[in-house]
C-alpha positions as a Markdown table, in Angstrom:
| # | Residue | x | y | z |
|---|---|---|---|---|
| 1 | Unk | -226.9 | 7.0 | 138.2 |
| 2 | Unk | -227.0 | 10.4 | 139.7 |
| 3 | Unk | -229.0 | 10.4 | 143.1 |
| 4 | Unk | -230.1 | 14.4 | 141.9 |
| 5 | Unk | -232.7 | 14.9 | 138.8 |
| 6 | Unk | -231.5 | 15.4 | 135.3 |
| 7 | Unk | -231.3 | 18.9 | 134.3 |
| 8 | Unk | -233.4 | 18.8 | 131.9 |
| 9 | Unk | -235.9 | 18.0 | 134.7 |
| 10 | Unk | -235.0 | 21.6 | 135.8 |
| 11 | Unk | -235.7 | 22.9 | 132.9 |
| 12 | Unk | -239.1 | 21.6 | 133.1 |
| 13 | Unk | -239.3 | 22.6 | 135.7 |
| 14 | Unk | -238.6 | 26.8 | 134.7 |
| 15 | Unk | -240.8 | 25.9 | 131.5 |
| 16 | Unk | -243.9 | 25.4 | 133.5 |
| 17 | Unk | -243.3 | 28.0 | 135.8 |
| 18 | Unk | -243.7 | 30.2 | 132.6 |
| 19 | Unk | -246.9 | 28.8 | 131.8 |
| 20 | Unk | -249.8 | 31.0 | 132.4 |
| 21 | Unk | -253.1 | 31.2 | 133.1 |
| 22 | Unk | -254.5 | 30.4 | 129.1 |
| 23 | Unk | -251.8 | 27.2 | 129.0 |
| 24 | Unk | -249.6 | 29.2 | 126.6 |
| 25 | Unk | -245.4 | 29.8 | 127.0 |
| 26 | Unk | -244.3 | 33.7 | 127.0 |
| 27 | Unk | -241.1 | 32.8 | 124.6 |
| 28 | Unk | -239.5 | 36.2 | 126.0 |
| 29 | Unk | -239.8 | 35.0 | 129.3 |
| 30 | Unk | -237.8 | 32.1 | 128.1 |
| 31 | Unk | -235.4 | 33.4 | 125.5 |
| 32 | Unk | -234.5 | 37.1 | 126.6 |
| 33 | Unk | -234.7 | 38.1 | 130.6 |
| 34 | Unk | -236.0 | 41.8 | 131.1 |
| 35 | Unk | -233.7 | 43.6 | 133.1 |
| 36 | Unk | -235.8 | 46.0 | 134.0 |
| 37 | Unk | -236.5 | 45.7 | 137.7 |
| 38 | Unk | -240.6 | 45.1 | 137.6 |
| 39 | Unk | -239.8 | 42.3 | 134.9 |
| 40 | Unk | -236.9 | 40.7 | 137.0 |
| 41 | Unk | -238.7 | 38.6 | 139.3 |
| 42 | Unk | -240.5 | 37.1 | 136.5 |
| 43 | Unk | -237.5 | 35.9 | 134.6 |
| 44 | Unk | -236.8 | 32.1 | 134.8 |
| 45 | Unk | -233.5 | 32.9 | 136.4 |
| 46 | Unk | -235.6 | 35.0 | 139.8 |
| 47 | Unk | -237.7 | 32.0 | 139.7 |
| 48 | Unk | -235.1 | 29.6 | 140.2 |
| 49 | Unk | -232.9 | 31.7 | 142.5 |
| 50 | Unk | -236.6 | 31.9 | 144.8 |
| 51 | Unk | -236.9 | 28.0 | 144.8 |
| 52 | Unk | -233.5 | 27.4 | 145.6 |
| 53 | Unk | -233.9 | 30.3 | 148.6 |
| 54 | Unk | -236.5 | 28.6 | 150.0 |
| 55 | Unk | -235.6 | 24.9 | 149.3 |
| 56 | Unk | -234.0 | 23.0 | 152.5 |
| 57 | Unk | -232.8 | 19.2 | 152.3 |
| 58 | Unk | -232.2 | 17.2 | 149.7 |
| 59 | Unk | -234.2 | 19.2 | 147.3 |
| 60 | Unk | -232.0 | 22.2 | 147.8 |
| 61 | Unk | -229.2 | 19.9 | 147.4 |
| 62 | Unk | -230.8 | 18.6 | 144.1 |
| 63 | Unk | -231.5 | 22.0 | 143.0 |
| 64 | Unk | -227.7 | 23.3 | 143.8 |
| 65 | Unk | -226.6 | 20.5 | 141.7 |
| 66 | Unk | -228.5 | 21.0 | 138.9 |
| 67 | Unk | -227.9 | 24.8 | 138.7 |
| 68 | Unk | -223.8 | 24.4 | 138.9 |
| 69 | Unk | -224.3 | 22.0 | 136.1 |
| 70 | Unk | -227.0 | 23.3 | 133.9 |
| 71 | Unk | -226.0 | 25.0 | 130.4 |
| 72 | Unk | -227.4 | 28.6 | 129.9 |
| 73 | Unk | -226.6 | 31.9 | 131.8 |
| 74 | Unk | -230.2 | 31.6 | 133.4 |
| 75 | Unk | -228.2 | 29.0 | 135.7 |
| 76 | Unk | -225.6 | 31.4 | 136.4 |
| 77 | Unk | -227.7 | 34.2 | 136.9 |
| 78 | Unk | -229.8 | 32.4 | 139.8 |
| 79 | Unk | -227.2 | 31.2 | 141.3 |
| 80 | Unk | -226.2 | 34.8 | 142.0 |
| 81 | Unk | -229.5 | 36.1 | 142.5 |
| 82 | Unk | -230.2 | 34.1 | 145.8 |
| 83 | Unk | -227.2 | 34.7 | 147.1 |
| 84 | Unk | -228.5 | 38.0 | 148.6 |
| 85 | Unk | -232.0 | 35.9 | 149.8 |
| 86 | Unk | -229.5 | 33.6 | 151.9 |
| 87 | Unk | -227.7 | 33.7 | 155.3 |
| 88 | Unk | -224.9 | 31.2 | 156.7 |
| 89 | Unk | -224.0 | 28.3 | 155.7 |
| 90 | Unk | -226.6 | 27.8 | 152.9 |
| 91 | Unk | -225.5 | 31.4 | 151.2 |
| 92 | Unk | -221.9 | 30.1 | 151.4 |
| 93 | Unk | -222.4 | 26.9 | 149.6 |
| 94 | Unk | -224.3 | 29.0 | 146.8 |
| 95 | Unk | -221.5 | 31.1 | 146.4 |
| 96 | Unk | -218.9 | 27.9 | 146.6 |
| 97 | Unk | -221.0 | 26.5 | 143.6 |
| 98 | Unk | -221.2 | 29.6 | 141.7 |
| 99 | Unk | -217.3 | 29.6 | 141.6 |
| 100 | Unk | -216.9 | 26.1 | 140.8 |
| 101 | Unk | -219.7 | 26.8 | 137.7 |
| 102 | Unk | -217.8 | 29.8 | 136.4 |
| 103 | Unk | -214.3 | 27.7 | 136.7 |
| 104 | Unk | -216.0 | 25.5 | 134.0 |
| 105 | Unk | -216.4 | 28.9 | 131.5 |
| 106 | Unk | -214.3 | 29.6 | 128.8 |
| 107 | Unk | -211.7 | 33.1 | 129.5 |
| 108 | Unk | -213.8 | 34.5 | 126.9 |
| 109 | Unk | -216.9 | 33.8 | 129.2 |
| 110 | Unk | -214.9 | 35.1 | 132.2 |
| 111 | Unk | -213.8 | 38.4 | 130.8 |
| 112 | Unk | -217.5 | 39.2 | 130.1 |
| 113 | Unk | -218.5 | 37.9 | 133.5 |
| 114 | Unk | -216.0 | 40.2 | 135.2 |
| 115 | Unk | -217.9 | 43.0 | 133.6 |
| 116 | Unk | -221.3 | 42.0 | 134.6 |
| 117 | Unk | -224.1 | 44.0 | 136.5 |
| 118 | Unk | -224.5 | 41.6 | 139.0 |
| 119 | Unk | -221.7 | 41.8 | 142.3 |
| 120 | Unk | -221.8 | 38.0 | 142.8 |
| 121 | Unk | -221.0 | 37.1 | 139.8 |
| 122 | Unk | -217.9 | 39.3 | 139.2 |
| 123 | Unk | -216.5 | 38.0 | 142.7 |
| 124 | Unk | -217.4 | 34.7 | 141.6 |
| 125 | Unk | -215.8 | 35.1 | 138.2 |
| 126 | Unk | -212.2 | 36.7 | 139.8 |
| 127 | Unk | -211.8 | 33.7 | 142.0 |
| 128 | Unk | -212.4 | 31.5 | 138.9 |
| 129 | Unk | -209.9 | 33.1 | 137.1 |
| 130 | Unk | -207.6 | 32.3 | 139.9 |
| 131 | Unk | -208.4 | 28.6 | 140.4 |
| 132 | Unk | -207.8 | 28.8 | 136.7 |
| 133 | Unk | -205.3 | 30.3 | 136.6 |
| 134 | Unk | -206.1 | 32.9 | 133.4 |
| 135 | Unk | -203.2 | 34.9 | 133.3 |
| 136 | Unk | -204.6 | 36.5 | 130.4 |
| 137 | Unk | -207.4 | 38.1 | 132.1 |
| 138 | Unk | -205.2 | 39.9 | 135.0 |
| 139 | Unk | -205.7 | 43.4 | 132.3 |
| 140 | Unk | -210.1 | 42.9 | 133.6 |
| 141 | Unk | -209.0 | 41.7 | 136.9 |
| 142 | Unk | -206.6 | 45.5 | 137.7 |
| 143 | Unk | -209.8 | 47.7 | 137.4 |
| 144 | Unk | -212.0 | 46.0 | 139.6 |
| 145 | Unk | -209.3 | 47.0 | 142.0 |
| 146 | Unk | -211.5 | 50.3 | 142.4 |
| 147 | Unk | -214.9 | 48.4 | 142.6 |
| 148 | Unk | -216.1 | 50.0 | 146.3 |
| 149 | Unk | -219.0 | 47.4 | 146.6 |
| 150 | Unk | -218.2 | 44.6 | 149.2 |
| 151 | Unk | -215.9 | 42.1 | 148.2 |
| 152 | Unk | -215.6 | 42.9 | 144.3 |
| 153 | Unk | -211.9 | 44.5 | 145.1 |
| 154 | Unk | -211.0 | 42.1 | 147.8 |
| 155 | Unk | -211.8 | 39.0 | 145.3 |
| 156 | Unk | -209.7 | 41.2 | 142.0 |
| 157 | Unk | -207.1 | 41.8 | 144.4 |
| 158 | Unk | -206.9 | 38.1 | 145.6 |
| 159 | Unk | -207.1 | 36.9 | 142.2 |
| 160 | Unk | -203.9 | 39.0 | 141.1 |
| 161 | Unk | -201.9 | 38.0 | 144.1 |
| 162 | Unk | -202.5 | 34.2 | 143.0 |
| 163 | Unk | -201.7 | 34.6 | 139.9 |
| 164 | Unk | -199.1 | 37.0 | 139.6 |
| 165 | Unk | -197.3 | 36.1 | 142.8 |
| 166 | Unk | -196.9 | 39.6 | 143.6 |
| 167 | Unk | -198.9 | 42.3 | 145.9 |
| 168 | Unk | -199.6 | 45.9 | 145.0 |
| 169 | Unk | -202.6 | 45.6 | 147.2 |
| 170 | Unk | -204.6 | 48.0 | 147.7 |
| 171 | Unk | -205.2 | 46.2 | 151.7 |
| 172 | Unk | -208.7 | 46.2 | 153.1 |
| 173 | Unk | -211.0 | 49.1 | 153.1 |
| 174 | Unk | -208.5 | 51.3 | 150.8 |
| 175 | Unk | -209.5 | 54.8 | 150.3 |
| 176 | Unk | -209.6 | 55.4 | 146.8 |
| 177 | Unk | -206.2 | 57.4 | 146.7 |
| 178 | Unk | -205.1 | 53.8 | 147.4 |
| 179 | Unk | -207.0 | 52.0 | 145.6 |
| 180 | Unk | -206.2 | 53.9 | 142.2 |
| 181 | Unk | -202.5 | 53.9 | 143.0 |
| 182 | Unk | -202.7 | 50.3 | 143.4 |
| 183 | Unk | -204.1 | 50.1 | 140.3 |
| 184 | Unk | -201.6 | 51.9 | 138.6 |
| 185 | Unk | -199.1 | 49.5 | 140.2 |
| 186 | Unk | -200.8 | 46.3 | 138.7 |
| 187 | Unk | -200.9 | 48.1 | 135.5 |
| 188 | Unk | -197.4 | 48.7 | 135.3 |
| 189 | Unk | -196.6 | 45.4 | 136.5 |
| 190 | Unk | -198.4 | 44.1 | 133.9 |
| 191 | Unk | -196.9 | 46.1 | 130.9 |
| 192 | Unk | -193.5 | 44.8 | 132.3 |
| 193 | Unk | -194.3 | 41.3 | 131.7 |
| 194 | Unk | -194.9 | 42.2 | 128.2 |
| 195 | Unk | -198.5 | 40.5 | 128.2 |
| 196 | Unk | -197.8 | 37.1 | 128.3 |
């Protein structure tokens, strides 16, 4: 037996938190996440990424575990939202985990991840694709290749290396002269290899 709860605990867990004050369950607050920004720290997802934040121990332990195995993007999703509340150690080991959860996705899963709002979670989803090794998703990994937000190019770029074997770069801190002709590079590269 598993010395953390069961996710489904967990989910308890979310589905009281969206209990209110008359006893009765916002289904949108459950089914369908607001992205606007006044609605975001409501979703189940900010709630969870703010417990794990401020969990230490064994809980956050518990909690870690049960949001790298959990089923539903709202796992996902806080994982990456409390990476930014973190520092040290604790931030890595969120980050670690959200790697390991999206190595579990389907490429299908990845690709869309790769396109997604959040920074986290595209870094997290090239490095999957490397452990992985999804060859198929190099053609998402070349344009994040111009992403300028911290680490999103460095992770693409890392990603491609591993799984092509090659290196068109662009190296740390490119300009974007650089960065668009090392795109161009990885695209050709990859139109050589007829898609495989």
């Amino acid at each position: 037996m598993s010395k953390f709860p069961p996710v489904a605990l967990l989910a308890g867990i979310v589905m009281a938190m969206t209990v209110s004050s008359s006893h009765s369950i916002d289904p949108q607050a459950i089914s369908s996440p607001s992205k606007s920004a006044a609605d975001a720290t409501d979703s189940p997802a900010a709630r969870l990424a703010a417990n794990l934040a401020q969990s230490t121990g064994t809980r956050f332990e518990a909690l870690l575990h049960n949001l790298r195995l959990g089923k539903g993007a709202e796992f996902t999703e806080a994982l990456a939202l409390a990476i930014p509340q973190l520092t040290g150690e604790r931030q890595r080991r969120v980050r670690e985990t959200l790697v390991k959860r999206l190595t579990r996705m389907k490429d299908t899963t990845l690709k869309e991840y790769l396109a997604d709002e959040n920074l986290e979670i595209r870094i997290a989803a090239a490095h999957a694709c490397a452990i992985k090794g999804s060859k198929t998703l190099v053609p998402q990994l070349i344009p994040l290749l111009r992403d300028t937000r911290d680490g999103v190019a460095e992770a693409a770029h890392q990603a491609l290396k591993e799984l092509s074997g090659q290196d068109f770069g662009p190296k740390a801190h490119a300009s974007r002269e650089e960065r668009l002709k090392a795109t161009r590079q990885w695209s050709d590269w990859w139109n050589k290899q007829g898609n495989k």
